[in-house]
N, C-alpha and C positions, 0 to 999 in steps of 0.2 A: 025445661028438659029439652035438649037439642034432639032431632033428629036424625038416621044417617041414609043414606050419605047425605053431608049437611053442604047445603048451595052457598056456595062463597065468590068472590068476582078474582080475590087476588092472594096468593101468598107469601108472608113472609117469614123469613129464617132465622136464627140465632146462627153465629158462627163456631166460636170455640167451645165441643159441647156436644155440639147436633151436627152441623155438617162436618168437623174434622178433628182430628184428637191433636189438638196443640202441647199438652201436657210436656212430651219429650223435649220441646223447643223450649217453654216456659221454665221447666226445671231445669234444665244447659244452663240458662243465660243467671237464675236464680243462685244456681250452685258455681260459675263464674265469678256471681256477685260475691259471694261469701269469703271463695278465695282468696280473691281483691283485699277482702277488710279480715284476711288473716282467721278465717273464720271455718269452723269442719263443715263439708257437704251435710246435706237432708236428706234422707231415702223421697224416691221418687211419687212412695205411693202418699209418705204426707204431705209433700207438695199438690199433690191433687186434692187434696183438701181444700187448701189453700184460695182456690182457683174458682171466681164468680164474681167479683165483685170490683174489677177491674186489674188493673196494674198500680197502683197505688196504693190498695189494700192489700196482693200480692205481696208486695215487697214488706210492707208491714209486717206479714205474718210469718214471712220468711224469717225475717230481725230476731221476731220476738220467737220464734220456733213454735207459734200456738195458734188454732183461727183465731181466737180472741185477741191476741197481742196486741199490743201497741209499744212500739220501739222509742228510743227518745228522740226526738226531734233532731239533733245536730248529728245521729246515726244516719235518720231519718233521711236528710240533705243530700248528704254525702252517698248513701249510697243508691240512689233512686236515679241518677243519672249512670253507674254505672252499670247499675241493672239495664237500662235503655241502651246500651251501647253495646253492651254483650248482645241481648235479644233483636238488635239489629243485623248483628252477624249470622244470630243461628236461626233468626225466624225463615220458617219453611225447609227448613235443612231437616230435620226428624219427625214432623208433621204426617200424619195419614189421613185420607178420607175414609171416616165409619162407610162400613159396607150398605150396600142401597141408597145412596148418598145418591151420586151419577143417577144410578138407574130411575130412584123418584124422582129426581129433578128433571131427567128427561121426561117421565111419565108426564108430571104436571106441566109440565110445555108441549106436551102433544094434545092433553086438556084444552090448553088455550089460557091459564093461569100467568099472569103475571107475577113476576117472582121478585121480592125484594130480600136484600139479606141487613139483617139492623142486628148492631153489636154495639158492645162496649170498648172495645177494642178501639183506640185511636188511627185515623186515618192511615198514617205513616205507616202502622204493620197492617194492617188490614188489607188495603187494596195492592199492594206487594205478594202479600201473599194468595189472594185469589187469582191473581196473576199466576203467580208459578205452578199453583195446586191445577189450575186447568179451571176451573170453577166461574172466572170473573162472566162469562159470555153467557149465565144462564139469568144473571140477573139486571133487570131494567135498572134499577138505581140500587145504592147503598149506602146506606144511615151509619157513621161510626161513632163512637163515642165523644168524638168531640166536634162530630156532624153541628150538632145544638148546644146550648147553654147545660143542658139535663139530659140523663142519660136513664136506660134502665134502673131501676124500676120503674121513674116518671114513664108517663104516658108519652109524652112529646115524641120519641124517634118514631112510636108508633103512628099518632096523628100527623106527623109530617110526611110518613111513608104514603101514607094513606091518601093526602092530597098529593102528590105527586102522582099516583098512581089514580088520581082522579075517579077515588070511589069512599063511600063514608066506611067509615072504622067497623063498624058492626058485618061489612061485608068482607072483612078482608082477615083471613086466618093467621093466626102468629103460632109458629112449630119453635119450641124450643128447649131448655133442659134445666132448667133451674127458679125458684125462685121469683130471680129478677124477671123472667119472662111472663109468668103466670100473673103476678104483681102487674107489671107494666102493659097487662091485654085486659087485665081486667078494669083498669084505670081509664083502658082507651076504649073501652065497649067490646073489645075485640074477642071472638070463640077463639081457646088455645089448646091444641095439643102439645104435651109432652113425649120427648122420647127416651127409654129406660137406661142407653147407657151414656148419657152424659154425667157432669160432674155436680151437680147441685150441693159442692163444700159436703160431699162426702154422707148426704143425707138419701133417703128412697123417695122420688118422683112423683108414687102415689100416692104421696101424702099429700101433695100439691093440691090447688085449685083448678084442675084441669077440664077439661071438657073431655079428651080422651087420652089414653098412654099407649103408645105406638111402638113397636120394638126397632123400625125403618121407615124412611120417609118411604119407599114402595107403601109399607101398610097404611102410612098419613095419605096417599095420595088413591087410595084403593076407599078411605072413608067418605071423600068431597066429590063434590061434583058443581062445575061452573055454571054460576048463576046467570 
């Protein structure tokens, strides 16, 4: 049983989720897609379902219209690049930052927290867009999805954040919103809070493996205290 405020040396973030609602951007480029292949739009709120488990599975689930889906492969081909081509255009175009976002990340950088932000997200939209959002300047390095061979849920973006950031796993907090992130901190030794309004495929948070459930990184960063 942890206790709080609980001493950590370093934190790191999930992106699509916790720090910003990519949703709007993701379902543009998805309902794009669809057009392309002659196909009706999705309401936006089951595209958020949709949404955890990369882009790959995205588009999957988009095809098949179900999380479960699985589309046929020669759809599959076809339209997974043109999905990539739309979401290059609209990534960051209808994006927001969840509120407390700024404000905790400034807090935990007047703590003195090093801040890593690890996603699944592929380099190419990822660092574009913390770019544009204002975001990229709060974090020391960034883990994307195809930073490494494995990606969330594996432990690896964690333990490579982790040496970089030149402190063992168990010291180092992982704030995130789904799933994959609970999975992949528990994999790496690492204490994890969740935060309530991210997307976890449409499921409640507190069902997770969490160490704590946060409504703001302000209240994540109101729990830790630097070790």
């Amino acid at each position: 049983m942890l206790s709080f405020p609980l001493a950590v040396k370093a934190v790191t973030i999930d992106l699509d989720g916790t720090l910003l609602d990519t949703i709007p951007d993701l379902a543009a480029a998805a309902n794009m897609m669809l057009a392309k292949l002659g196909r009706p739009p999705l309401a936006i709120e089951l595209i958020r379902t949709f949404v955890g488990k990369g882009i790959v599975r995205l588009v999957e689930r988009t095809l098949a219209g179900d999380v479960d889906g699985v589309p046929d492969a020669a759809l599959m081909a076809r339209a997974l690049p043109i999905f990539e081509r739309h979401y290059v255009e609209v990534n960051g175009r209808h994006t927001t930052v969840y509120p407390g976002v700024k404000e905790g990340l400034e807090r935990m950088r007047e703590q003195g927290f090093p801040l890593a932000c690890v996603t699944n997200k592929s380099a190419r939209f990822t660092l574009p867009l913390l770019d544009e959002i204002g975001l990229a300047r709060y974090f020391r390095t960034v883990v994307s999805g195809d930073t490494l061979a494995r990606k969330k849920p594996d432990p690896d973006p964690l333990l490579y954040a982790a040496t970089v950031l030149e402190i063992a796993p168990r010291e180092m907090l992982m704030i995130g919103d789904s799933l994959n992130d609970t999975q992949a901190a528990r994999a790496a030794g690492c204490p994890v809070f969740c935060v309530t309004y991210g997307y976890n495929e449409g499921h409640d948070v507190r069902d997770l493996d969490a160490d704590a459930v946060v409504d703001s990184l302000v209240d994540a960063a109101v729990l830790i205290e630097k070790a």
